[in-house]
N, C-alpha and C positions, 0 to 999 in steps of 0.2 A: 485689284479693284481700282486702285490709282492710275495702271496702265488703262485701264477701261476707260474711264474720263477724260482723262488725256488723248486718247484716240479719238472718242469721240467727237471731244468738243473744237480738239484743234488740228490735228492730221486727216481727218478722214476726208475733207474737201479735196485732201493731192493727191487722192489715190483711187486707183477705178478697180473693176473687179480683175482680175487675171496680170496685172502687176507686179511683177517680182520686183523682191526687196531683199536688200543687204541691211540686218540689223546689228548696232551697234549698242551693250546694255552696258553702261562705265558705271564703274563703285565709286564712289566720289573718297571711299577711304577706309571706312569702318565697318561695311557691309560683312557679314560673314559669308561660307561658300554658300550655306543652304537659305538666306535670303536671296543671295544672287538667282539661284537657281528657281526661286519661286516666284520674282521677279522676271526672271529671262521665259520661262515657260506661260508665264499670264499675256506678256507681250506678244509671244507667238499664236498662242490662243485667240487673241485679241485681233489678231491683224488677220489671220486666216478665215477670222468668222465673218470679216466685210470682203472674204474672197480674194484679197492680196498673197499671193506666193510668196515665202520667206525662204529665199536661196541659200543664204547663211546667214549666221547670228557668231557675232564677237561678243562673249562675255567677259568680262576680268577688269583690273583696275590698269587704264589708260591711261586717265588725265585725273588727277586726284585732286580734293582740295584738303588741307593735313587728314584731320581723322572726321570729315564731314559723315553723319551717316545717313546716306542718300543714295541712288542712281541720275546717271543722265540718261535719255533715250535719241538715236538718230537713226534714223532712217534714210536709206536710197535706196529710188532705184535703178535698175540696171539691167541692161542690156547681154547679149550673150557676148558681145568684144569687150564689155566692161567687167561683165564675171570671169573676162580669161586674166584682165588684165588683175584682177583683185587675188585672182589664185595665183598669180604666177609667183615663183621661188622669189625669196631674197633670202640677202642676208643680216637684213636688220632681228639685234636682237630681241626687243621687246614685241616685234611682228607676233602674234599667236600662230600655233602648227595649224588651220584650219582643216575639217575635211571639205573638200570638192564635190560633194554630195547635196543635192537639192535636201534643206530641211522640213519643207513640207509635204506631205506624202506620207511621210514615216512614223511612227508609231514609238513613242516613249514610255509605254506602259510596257511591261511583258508580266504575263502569268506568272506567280506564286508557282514553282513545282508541287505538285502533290507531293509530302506529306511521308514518309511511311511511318504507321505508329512507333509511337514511344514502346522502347520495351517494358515499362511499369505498366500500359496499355492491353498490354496482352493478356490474350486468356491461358492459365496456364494448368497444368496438370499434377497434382499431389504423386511423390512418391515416398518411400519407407525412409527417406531423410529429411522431409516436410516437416514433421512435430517439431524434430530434433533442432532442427535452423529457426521455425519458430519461434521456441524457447529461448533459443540465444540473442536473437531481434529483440525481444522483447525485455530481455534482463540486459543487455547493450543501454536498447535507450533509455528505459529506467534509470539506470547509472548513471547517463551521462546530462538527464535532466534534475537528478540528486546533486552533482556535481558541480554545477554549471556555474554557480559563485566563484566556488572555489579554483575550476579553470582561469574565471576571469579574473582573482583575484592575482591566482600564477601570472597569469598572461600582462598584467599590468607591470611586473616586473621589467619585462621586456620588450615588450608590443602596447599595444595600442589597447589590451584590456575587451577585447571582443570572443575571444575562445570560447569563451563556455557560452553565450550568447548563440555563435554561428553553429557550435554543436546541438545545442539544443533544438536549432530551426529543422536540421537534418533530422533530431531523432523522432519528431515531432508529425514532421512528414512521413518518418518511415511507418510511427502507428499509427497515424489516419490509413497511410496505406496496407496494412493488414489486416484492418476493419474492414475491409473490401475487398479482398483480395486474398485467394490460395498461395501457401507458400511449392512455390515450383518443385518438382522432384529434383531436379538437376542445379545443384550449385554454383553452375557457371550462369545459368540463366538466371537467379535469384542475383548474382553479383550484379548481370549488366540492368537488370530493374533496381538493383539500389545507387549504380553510378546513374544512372537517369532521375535519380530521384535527390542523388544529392548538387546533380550538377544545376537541375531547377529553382530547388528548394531553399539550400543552404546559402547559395550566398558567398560573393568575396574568393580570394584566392585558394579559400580552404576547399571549395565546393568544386570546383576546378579541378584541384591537384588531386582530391577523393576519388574523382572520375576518374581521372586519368588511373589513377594506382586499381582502381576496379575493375575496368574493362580492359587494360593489361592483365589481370588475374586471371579473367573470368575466363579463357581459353585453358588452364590448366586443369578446370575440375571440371570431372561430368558428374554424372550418375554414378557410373563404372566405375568410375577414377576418382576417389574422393577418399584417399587416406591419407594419413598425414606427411607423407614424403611429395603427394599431391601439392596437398596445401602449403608447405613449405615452398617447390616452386612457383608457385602462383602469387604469392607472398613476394617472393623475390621478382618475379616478373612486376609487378607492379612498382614495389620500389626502384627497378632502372627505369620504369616509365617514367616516373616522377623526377626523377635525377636529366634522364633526354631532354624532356621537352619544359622540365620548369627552369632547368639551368642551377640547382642549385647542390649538393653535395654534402657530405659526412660533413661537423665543424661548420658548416656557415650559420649555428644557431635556426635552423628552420627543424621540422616534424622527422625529417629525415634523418635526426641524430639520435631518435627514439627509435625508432620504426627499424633505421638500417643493425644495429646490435642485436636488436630482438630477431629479424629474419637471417641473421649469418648462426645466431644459435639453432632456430627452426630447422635449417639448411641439415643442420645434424641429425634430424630426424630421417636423413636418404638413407643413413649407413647405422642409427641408433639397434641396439635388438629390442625383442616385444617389450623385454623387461626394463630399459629404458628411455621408453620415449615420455615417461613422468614426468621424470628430470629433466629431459632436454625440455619439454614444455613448460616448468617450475623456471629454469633459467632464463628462460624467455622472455617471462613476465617481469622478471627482475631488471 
């Protein structure tokens, strides 16, 4: 708006229509990047609507005054021996890299790509391990919205006292999402609809690193494949997800000093016999 006025009232007598111009947008100090840029894009708007070609535009801080928070605006114009001579190499360091590309003409918007739904989105199809995953969703969050003091009060130990809070957001999510929603036959597909659901819902680094441990899982169980030597690696794939890409490991006090002892016991379930994978599961929880 400011650029509008200012063109108006005091530049627009030196300029005709089909006029190229070199703009120059200076931060007098304290501008941030995304005022600069709201500022630089309203200028070019500005000047191309009275028909003025904008050859290039210098953004960034030039000539500063300490931490003024302001722009200055300058304009010229120029000639095609003047735009060789404004592009041509130096070595001065404060020079900006410019492109050599007429900035009017071109198109600063680009489309949003389409979208592909969310797995929680999906329509999905009941099969004979539905109830049973159900159940377990259901007495999950339960617990962990019984709990949720009691996380926070742990969590304040050491953290910042949000645990049971951020659990609660996820568990919260997950039963609006049941209210509406078939639980999938296929276990992989129900994982990557609840890493979608906690990666939205939940919140903070926990919501994140859920995701992640989920849809690392979520390739190890199908339909077919959903016994407990399954689920054991799926368990485990998830925890190196979390380890790759959070950076953090057994001992540094994060989720991963619970989570990783419980899946090296699960682990035991590859080679346990029928008669005990109880125990290996009873150890687990411990």
């Amino acid at each position: 708006m400011h650029a509008d006025i200012y063109f108006s009232h005091s530049l627009f007598f030196f300029f005709h229509t089909g006029n190229s111009v070199v703009v120059c947008v200076n931060n007098l100090g304290a501008l941030s990047c995304l005022e600069m840029a709201v500022v630089t894009r309203a200028t070019i708007i500005c000047l191309e609507s009275r028909g003025v070609v904008v050859a290039r535009v210098m953004s960034g801080s030039f000539m500063t005054s300490l931490e003024m928070v302001g722009v200055s605006l300058s304009v010229m114009t120029v000639d095609q021996e003047t735009l060789r001579l404004f592009d041509a190499k130096t070595s001065a360091p404060a020079w900006p890299n410019l492109s050599s590309v007429c900035v009017s003409g071109r198109s600063f918007i680009t489309e949003a790509p389409e979208m592909s739904p969310r797995p929680q989105d999906h329509t999905h199809k009941e099969g004979p391990l539905s109830p049973v995953m159900r159940k377990v969703l259901v007495k999950v969050c339960t617990t962990l919205l019984e709990k949720q003091e009691e996380l926070n009060a742990l969590d304040r130990a050491s953290g910042d006292g949000d645990c049971g809070n951020t659990h609660a957001q996820a568990a919260k999510a997950i039963q609006e999402w049941l209210q509406d929603h078939v639980v999938p036959g296929c276990p992989g597909r129900l994982l990557s609809v609840l890493a979608g659901l906690v990666q939205e819902k939940m919140g903070g680094s926990s919501g994140a690193l859920y995701s992640l441990f989920l849809t690392a899982a979520a390739g190890h169980v199908t339909e077919g494949q959903s016994n407990g030597a399954a689920w054991a690696t799926a368990m485990h794939a998830g925890t190196q997800a979390m380890k790759k890409y959070g950076g953090a490991d057994v001992g540094d006090r994060t989720m991963l000093d619970a989570l990783c002892p419980a899946v090296d016991e699960l682990m035991k379930l590859k080679t346990a016999p029928p008669g005990g994978q109880v125990a290996v599961l009873q150890n687990a929880v411990k």
